[in-house]
Backbone bond lengths (Angstrom), bond angles and torsions (degrees), N, CA, C in turn:
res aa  C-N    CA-C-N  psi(-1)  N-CA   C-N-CA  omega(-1)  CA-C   N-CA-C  phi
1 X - - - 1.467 - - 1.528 110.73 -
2 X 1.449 106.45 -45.10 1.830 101.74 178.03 1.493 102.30 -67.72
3 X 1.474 132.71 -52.58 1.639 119.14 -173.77 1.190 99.90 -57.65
4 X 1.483 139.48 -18.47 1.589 109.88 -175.56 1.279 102.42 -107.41
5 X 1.354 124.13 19.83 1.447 134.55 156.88 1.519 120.92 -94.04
6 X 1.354 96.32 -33.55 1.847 97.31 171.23 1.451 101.08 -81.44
7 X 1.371 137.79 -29.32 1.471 118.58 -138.68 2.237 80.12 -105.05
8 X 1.258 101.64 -23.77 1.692 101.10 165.39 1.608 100.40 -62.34
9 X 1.408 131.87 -65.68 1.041 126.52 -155.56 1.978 109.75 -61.77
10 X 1.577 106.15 -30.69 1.690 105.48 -179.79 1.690 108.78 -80.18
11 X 1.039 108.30 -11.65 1.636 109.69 -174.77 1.741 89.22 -85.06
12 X 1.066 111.72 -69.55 2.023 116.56 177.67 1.789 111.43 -31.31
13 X 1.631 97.61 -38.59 1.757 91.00 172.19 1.034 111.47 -97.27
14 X 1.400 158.00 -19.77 1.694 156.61 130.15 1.489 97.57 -13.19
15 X 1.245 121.89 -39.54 1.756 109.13 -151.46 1.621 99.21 -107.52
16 X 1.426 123.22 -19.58 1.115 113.21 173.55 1.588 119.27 -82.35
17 X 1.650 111.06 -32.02 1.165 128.72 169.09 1.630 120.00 -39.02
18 X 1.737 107.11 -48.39 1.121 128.50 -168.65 1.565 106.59 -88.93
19 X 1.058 113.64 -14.29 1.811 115.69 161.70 1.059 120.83 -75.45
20 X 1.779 115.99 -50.54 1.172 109.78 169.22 1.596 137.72 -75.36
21 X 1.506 111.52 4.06 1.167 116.40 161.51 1.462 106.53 -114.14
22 X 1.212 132.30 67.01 1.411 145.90 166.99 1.331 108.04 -140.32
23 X 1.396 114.46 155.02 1.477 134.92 -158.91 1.597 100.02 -88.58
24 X 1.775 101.34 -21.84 1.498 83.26 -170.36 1.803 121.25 -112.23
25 X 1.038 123.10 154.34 1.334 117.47 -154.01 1.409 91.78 -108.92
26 X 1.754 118.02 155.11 1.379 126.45 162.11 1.636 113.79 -116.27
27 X 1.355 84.36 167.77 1.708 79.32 162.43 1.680 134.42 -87.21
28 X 1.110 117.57 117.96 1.306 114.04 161.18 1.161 125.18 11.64
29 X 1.589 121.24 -60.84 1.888 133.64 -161.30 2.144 85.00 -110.99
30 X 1.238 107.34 116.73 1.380 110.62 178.77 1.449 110.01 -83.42
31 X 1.401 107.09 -10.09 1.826 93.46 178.12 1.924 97.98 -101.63
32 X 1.469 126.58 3.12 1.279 94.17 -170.05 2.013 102.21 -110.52
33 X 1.155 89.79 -173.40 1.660 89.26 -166.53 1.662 104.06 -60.57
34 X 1.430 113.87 155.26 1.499 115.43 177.12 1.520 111.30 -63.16
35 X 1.215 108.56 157.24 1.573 118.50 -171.94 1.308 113.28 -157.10
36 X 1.034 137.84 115.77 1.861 136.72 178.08 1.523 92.15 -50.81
37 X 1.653 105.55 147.74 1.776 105.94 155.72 1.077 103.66 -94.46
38 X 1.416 136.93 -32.66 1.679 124.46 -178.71 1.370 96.35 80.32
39 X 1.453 116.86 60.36 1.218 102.30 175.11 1.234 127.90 -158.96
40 X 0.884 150.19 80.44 2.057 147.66 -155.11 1.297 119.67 -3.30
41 X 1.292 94.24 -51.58 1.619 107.17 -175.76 1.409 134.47 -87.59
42 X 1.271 84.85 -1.93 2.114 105.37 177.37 1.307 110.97 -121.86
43 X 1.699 129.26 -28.57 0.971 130.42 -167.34 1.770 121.35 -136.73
44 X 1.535 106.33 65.91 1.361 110.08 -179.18 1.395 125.36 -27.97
45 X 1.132 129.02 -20.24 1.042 107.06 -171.74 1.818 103.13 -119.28
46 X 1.321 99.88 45.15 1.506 101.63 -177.88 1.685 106.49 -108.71
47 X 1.339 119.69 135.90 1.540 92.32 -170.64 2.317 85.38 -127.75
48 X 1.359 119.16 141.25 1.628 117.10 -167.28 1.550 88.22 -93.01
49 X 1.759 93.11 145.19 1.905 98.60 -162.07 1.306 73.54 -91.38
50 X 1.693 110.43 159.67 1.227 102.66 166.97 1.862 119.22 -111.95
51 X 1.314 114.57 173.79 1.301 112.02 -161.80 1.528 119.03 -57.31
52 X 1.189 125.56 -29.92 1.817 131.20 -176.23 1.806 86.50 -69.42
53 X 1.095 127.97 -38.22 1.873 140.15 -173.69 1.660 101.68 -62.10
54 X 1.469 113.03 -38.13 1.479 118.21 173.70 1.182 108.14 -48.28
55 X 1.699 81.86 -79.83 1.947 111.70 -161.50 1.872 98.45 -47.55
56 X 1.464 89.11 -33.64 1.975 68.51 -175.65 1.173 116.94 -73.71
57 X 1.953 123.59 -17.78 1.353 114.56 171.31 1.630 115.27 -68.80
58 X 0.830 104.95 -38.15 1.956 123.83 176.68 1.341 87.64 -37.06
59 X 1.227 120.20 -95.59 1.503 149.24 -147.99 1.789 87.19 -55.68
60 X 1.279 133.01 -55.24 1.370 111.41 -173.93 1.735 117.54 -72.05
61 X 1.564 120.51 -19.86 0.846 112.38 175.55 1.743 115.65 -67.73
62 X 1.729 103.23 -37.26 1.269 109.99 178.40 2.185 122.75 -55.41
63 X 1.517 85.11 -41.87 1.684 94.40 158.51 1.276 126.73 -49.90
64 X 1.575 120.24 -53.04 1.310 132.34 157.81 1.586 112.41 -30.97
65 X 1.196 108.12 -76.44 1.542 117.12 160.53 1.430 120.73 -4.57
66 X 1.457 99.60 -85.20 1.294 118.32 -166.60 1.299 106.46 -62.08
67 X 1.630 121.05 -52.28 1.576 103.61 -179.97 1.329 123.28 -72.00
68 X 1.348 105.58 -6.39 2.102 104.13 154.90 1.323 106.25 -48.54
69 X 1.194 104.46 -69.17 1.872 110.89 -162.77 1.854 116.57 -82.17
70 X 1.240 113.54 -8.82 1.154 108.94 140.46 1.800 138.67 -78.54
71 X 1.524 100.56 -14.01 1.947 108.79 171.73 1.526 90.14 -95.53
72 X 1.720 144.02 -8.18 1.453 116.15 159.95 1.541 116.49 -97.52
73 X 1.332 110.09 -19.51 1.751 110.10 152.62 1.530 108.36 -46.10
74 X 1.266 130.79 -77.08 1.496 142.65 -169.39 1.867 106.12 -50.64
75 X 1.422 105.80 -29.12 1.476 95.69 165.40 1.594 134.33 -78.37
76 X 1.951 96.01 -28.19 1.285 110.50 -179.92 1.488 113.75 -161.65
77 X 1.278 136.38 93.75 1.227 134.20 166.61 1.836 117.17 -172.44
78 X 1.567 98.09 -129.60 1.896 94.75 -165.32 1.799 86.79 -88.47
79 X 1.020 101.62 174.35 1.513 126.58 161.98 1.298 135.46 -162.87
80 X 1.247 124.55 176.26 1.778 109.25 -172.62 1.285 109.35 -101.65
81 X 1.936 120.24 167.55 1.415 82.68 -168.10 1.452 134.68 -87.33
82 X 1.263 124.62 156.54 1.441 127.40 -179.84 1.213 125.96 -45.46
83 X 1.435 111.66 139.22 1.543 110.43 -179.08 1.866 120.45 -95.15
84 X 0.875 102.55 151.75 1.895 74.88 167.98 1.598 102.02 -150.88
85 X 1.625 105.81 144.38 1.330 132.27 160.55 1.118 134.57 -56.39
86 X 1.345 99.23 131.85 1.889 117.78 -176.20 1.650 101.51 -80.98
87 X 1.399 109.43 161.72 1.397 113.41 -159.21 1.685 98.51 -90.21
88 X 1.386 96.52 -43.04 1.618 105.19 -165.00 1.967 109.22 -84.83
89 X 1.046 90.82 -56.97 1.648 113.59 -171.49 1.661 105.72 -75.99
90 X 1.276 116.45 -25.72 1.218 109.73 -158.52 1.159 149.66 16.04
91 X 1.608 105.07 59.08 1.510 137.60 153.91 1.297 116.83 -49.01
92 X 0.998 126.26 136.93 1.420 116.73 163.45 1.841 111.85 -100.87
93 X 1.105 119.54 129.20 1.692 125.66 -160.91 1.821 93.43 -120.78
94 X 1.293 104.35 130.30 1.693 110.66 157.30 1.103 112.04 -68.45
95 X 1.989 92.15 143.35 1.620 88.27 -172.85 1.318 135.97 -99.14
96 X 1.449 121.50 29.98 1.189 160.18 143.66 1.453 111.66 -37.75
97 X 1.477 124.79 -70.18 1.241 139.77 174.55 1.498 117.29 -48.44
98 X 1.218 115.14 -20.93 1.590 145.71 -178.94 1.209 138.15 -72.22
99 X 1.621 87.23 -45.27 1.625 112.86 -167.32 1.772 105.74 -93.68
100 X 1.465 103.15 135.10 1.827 102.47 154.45 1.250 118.70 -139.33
101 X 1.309 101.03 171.39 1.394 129.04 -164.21 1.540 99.25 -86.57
102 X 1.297 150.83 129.66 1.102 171.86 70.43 1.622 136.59 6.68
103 X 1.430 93.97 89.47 1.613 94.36 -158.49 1.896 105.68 -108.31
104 X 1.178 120.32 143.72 1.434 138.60 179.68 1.490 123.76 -139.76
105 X 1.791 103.08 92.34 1.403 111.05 178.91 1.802 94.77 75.85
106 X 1.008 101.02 30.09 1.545 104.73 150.55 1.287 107.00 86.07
107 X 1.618 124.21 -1.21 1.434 138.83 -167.96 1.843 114.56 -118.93
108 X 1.232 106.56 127.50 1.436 101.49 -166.21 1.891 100.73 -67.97
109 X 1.421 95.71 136.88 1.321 119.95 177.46 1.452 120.69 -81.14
110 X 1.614 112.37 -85.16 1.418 113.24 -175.40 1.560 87.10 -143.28
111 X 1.720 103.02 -153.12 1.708 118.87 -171.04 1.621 108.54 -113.98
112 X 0.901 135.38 105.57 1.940 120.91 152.20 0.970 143.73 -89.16
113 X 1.051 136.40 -154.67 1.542 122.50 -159.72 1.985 114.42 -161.52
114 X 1.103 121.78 77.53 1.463 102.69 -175.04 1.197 138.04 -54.08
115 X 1.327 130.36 127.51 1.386 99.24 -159.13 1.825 105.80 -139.25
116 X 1.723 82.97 22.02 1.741 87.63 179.74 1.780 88.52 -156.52
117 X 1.676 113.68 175.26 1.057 106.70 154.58 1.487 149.77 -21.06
118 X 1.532 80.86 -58.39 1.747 92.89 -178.16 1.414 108.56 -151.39
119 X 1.508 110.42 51.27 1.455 131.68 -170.24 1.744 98.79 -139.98
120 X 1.261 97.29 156.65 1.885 111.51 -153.27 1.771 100.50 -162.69
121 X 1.281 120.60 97.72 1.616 108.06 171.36 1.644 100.77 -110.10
122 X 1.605 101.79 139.60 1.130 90.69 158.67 1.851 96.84 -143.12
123 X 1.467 123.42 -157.66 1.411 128.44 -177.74 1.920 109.90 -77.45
124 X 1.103 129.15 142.56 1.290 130.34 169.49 1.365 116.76 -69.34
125 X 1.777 110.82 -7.94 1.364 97.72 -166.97 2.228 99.71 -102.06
126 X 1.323 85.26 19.84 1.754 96.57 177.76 1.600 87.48 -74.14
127 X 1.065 134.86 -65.70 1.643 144.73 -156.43 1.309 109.66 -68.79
128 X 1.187 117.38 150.81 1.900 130.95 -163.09 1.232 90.13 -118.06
129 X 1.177 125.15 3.62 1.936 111.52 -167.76 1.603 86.11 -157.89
130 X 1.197 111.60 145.23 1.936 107.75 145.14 1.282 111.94 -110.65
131 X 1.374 123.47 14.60 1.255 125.10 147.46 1.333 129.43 -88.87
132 X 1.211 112.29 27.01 1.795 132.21 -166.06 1.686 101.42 -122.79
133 X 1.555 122.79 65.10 1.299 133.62 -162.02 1.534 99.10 -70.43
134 X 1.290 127.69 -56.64 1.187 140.18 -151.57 1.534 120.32 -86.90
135 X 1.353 114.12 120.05 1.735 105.35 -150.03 1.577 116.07 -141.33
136 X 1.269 115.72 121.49 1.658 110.85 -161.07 1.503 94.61 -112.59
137 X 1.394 114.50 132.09 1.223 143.32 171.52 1.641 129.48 -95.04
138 X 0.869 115.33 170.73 2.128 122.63 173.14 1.243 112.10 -146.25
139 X 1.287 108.28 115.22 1.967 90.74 161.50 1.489 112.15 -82.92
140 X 1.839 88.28 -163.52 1.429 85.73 -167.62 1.854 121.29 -89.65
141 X 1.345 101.59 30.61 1.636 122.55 157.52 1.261 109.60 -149.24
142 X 1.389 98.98 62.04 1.657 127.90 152.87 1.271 114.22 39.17
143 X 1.633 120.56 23.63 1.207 109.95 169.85 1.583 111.45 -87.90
144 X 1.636 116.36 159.06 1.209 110.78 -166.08 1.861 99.20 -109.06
145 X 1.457 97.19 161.51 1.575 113.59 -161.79 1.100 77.04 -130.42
146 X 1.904 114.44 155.35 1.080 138.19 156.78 1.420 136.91 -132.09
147 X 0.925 109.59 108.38 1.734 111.49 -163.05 1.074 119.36 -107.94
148 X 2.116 129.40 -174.57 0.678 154.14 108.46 1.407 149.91 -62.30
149 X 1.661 142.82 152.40 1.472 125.18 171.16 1.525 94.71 -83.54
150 X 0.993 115.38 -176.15 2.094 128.50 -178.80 1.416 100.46 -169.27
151 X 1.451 106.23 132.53 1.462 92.20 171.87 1.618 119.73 -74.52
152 X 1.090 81.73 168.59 2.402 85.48 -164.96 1.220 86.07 -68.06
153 X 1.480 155.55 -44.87 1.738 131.28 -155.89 1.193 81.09 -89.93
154 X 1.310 159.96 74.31 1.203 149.72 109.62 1.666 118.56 -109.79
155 X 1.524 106.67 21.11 1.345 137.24 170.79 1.105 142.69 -103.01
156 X 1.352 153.43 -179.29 1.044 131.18 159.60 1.984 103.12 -90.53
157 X 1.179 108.45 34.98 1.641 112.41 -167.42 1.400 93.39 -103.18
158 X 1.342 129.88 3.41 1.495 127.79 -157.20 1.969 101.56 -47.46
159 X 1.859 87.37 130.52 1.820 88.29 172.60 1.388 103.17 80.16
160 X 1.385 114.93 26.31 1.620 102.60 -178.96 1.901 103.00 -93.48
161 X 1.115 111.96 173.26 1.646 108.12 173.24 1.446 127.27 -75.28
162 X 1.446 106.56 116.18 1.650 119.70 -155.56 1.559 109.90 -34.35
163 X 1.495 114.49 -28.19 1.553 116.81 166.52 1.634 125.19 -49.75
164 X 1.136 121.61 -25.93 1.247 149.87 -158.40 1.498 110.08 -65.26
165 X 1.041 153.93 104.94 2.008 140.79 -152.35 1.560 84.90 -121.80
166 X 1.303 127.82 113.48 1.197 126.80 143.75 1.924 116.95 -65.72
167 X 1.268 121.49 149.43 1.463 116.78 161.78 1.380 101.80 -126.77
168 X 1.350 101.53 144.95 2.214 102.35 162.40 1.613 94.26 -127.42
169 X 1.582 76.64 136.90 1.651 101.92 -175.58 1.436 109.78 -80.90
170 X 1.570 116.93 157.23 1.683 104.54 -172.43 1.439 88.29 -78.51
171 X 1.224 125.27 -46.78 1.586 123.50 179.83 1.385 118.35 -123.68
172 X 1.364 99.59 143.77 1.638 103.45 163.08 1.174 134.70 -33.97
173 X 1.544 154.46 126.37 1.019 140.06 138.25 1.420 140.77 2.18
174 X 1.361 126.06 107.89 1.489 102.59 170.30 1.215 138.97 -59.93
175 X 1.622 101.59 126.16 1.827 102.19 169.07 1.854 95.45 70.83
176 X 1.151 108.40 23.72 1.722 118.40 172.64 1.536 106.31 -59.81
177 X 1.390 127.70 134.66 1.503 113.22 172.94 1.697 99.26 -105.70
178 X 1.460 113.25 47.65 1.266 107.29 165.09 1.522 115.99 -111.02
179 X 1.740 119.16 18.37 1.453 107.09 -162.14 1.601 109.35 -90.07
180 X 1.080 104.18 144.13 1.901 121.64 -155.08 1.384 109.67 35.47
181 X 1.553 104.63 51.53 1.527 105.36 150.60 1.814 113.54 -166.27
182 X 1.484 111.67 157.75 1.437 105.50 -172.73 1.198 91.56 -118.55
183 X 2.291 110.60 178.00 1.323 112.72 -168.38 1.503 99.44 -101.37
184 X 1.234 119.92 149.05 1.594 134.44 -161.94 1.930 79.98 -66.77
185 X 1.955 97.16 135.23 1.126 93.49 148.59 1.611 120.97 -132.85
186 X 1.260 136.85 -165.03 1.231 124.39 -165.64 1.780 97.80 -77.48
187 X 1.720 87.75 142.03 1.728 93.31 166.65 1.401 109.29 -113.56
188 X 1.363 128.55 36.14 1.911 127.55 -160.91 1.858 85.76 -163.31
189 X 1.389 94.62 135.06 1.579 101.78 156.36 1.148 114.70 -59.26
190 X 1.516 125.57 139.01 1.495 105.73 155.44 1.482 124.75 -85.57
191 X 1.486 102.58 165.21 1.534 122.40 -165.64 1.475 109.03 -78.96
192 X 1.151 127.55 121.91 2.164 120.98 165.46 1.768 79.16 -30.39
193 X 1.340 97.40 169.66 1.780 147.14 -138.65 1.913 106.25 -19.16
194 X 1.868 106.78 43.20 1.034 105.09 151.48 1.545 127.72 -35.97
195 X 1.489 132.09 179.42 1.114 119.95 158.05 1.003 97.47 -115.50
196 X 1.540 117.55 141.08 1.707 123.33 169.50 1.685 106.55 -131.86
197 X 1.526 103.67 160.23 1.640 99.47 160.79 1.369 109.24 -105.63
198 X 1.334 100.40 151.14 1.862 108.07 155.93 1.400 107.41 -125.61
199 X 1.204 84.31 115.28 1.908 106.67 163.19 1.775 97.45 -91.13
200 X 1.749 86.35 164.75 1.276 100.39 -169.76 1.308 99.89 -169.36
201 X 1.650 122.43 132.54 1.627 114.20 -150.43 1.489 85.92 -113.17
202 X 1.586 108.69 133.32 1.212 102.54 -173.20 1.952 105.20 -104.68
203 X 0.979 106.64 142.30 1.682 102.79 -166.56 1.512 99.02 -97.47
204 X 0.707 150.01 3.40 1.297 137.81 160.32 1.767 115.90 -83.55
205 X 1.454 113.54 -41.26 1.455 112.83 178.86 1.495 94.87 -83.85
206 X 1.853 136.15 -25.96 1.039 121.78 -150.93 1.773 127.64 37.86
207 X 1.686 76.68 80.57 1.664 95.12 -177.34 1.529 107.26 170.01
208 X 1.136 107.83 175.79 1.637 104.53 -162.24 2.074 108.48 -114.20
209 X 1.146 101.13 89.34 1.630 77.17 167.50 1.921 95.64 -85.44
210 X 1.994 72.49 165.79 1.958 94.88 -177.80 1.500 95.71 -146.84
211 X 1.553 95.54 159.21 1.315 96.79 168.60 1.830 105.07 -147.03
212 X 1.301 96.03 172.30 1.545 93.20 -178.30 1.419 122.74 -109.40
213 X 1.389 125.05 136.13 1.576 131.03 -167.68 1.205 118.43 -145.82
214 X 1.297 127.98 -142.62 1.611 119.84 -170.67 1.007 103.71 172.42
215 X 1.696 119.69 129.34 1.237 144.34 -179.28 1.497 121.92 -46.91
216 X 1.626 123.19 113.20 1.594 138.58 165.89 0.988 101.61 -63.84
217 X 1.602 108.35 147.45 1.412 116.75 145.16 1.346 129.54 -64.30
218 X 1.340 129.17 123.38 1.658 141.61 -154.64 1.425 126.07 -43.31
219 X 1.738 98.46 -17.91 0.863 140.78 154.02 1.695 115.93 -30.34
220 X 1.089 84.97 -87.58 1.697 103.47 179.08 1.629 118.61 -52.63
221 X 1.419 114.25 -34.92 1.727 118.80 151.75 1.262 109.37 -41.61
222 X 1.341 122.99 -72.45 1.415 146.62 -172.94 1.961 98.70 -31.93
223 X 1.145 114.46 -68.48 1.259 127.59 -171.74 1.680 113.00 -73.14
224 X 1.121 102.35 -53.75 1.516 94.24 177.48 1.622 116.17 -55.75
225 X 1.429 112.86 -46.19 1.537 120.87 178.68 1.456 111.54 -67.36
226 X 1.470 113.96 -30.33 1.435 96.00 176.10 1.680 108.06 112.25
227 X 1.300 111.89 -1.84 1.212 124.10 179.69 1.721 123.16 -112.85
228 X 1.668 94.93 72.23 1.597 102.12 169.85 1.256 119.20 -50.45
229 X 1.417 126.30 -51.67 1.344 125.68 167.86 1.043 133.42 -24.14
230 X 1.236 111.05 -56.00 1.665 135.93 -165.17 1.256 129.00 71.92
231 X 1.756 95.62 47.85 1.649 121.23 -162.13 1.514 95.27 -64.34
232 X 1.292 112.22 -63.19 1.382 126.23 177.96 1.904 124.89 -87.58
233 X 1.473 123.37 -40.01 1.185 125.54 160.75 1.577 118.60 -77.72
234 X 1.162 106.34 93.80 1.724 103.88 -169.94 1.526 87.46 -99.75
235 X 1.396 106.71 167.02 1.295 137.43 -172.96 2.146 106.61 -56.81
236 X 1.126 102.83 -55.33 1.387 95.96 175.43 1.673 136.47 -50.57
237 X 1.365 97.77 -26.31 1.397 118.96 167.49 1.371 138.54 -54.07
238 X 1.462 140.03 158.16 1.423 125.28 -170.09 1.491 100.08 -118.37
239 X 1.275 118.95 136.84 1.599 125.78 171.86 1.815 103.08 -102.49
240 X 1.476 102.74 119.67 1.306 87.02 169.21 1.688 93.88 -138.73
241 X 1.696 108.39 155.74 1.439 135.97 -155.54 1.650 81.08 -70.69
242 X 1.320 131.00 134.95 1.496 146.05 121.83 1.402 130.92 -128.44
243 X 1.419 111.76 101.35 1.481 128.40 -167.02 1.269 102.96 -97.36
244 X 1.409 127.99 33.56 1.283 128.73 165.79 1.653 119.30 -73.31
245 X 1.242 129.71 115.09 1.674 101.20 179.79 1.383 120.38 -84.83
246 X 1.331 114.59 174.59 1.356 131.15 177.11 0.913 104.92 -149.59
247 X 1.792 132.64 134.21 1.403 126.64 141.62 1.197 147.48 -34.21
248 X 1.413 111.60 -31.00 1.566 146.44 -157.22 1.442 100.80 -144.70
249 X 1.225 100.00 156.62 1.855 129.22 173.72 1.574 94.34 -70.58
250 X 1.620 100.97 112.02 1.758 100.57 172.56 1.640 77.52 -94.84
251 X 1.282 93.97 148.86 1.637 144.59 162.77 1.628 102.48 -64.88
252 X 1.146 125.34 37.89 1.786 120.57 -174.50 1.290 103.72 -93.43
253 X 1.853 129.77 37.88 1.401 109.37 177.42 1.648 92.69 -112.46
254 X 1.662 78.88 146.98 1.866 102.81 176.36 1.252 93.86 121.05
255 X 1.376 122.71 -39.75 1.427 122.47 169.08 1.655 144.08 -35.96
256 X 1.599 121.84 98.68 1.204 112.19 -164.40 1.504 151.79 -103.76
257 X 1.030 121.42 130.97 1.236 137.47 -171.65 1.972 128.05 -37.82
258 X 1.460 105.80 92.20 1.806 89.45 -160.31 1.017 83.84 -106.91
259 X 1.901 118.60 147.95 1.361 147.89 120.32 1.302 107.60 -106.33
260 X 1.930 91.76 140.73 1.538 117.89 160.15 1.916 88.22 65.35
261 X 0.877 126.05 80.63 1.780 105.73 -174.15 1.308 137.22 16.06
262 X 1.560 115.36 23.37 1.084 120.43 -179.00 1.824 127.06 -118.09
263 X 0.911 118.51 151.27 1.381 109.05 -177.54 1.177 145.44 -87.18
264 X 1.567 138.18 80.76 1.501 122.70 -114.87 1.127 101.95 -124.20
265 X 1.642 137.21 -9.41 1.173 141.65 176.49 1.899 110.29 -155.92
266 X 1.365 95.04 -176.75 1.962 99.96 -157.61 2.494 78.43 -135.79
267 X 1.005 87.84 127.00 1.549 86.77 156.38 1.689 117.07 -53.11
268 X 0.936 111.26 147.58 1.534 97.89 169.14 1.678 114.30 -124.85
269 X 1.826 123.44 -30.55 1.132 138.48 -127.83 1.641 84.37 -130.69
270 X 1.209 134.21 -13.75 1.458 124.57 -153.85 1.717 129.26 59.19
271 X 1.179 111.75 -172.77 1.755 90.34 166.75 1.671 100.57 -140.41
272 X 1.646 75.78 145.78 1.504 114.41 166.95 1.875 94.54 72.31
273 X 1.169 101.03 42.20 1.645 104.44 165.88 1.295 129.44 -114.93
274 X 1.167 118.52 124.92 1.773 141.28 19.94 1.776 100.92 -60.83
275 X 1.721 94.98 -59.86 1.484 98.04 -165.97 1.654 109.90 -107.65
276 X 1.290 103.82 -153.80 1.576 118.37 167.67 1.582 117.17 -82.10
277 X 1.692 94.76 113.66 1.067 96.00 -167.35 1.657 110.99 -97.91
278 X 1.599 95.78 -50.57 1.513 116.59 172.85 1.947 116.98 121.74
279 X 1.556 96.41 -8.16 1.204 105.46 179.34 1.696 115.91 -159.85
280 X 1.585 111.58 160.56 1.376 91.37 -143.12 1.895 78.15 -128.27
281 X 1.482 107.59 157.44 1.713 109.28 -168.03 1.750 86.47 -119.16
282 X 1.561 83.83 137.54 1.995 95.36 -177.38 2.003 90.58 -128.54
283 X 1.340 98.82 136.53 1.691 94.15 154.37 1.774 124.29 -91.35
284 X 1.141 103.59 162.68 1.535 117.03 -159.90 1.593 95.43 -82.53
285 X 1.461 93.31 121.38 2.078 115.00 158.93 1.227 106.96 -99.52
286 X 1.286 90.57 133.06 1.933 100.87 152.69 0.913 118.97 -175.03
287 X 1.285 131.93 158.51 1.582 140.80 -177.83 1.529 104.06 -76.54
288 X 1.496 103.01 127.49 1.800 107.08 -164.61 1.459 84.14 -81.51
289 X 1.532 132.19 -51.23 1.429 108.48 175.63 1.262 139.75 -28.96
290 X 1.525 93.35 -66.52 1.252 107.97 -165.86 2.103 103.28 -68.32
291 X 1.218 105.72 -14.64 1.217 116.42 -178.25 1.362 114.13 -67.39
292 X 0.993 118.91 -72.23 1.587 149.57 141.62 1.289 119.20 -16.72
293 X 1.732 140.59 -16.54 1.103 143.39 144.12 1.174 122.91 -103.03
294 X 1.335 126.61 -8.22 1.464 128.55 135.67 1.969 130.55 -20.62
295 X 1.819 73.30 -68.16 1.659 92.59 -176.86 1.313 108.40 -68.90
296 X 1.210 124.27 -45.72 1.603 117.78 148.18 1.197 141.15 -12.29
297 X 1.402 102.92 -55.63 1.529 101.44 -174.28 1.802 109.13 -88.19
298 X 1.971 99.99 -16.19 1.384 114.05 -160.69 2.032 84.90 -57.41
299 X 1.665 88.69 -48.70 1.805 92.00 -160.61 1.988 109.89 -61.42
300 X 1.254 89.64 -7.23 2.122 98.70 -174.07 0.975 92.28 -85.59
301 X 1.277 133.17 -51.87 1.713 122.07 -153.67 1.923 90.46 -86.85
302 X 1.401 119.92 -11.61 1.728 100.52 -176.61 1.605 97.12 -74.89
303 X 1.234 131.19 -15.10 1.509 132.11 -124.64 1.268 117.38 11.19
304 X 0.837 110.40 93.73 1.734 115.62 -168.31 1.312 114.94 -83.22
305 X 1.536 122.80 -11.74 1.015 153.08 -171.24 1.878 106.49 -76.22
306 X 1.349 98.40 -49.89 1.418 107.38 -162.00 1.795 85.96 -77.31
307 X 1.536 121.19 -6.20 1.697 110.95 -178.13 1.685 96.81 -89.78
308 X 1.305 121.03 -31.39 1.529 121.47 -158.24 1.553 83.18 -87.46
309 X 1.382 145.42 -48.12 1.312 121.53 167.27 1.449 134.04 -57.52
């Protein structure tokens, strides 16, 4: 009875020995389900994170966060305003400094845009007459400009969309940083759900909010406006998403369209006129030059040549 009391008692210390030099921990209560103690002294292989170890998980998850909702800002929302590029110098100029006011019979008309010395585009559908040549302007420190219309092939706009109103100013702008140079405009169609901004100069704050969006298929103009035909949304045109509301028909034509710092379309239609539409129709700018040696090089680098041989 005592040897099978000692040789019980050396087997009981073999087995506790061998627990406590094992990696793995039990629970306390042997009949109930396993459970970590979380604790130094029960569970070797537990090590306590410490608090700067938190906050830094916090703070990176919160980063995570934020650059979510800053890549769906950048797909669609406010922005500051746009800058845009000179062709030659490549300055980049706010486009504030850019923009004018358009006046007819003494009443503000639409928005334009300078985009040369003594060059001014804005939409044809700003004008009540096209026999109304003669056209007085404001920038955006109320100095006044005085112009003419010109037809666009007497531009470097050659082939632009008949909507398109060039103006030449009798004089330059003061202190203009456009002299012997123009503002970069697009040389590439844009692609459906490009990203673009639309600015839009608001005359009451005198200043421009913009926001950022991305090009529909022409399609979707067509339908939302109500124009299956495509009496008014013709194919050359750009549809881009603005889900901004308005009560009323804002007056946003002349207003222009930037990608990449460049200037790629003119409002033509205003927004949300008559009603709420949700998206706003711009016609296509571009430099036929600079356009025109594009496609050039597009057809050099295909060698298209080495296919016709």
């Amino acid at each position: 009875m005592l040897r099978a009391l000692w040789i019980f008692q050396l087997l009981l210390f073999a087995l506790i020995n061998e627990l406590e030099s094992s990696q793995t921990h039990y629970h306390r209560y042997m009949l109930a389900n396993y459970r970590a103690q979380h604790s130094p002294k029960t569970q070797m292989d537990y090590r306590r994170r410490r608090t700067s170890e938190v906050q830094e998980e916090q703070m990176g998850r919160g980063r995570a966060v934020q650059e979510e909702q800053d890549e769906r800002k950048a797909r669609y929302g406010t922005s500051k305003e746009p800058v845009v590029m000179l062709t030659k110098s490549l300055r980049k100029v706010p486009l504030h400094e850019l923009m004018v006011r358009i006046y007819q019979k003494n009443k503000y008309a639409c928005m334009g845009t300078v985009i040369s010395e003594k060059l001014v585009v804005t939409a044809d559908t700003c004008f009540e007459s096209a026999a109304n040549d003669v056209v007085t302007m404001k920038m955006f420190d109320n100095s006044v400009l005085d112009g003419h219309r010109i037809p666009i092939n007497s531009t470097y706009l050659k082939g632009a969309d008949p909507l398109l109103t060039t103006i030449e100013l009798t004089s330059p702008p003061k202190n203009s940083k456009l002299f012997g140079d123009t503002v970069k405009l697009c040389s590439a169609e844009l692609e459906n759900y490009e990203s673009v901004e639309l600015p839009l100069w608001i005359r009451s704050r005198h200043s421009i909010h913009s926001q950022i969006s991305y090009v529909l298929p022409i399609q979707e103009c067509r339908h939302r406006m109500k124009d299956p035909n495509a009496h008014v949304t013709i194919s050359t045109m750009i549809c881009a998403k603005n889900m901004k509301y308005t009560s009323h028909c804002q007056l946003a034509i002349g207003n222009p369209l930037i990608h990449a710092e460049m200037i790629c379309g003119i409002n033509v239609a205003g927004h949300n006129c008559p009603t709420f539409t949700g998206v706003d129709l711009y016609i296509r700018i571009y430099d036929a030059l600079d356009f025109s040696i594009r496609g050039m090089e597009i057809i050099k680098n295909s060698r298209i040549e080495d296919t016709i041989l």
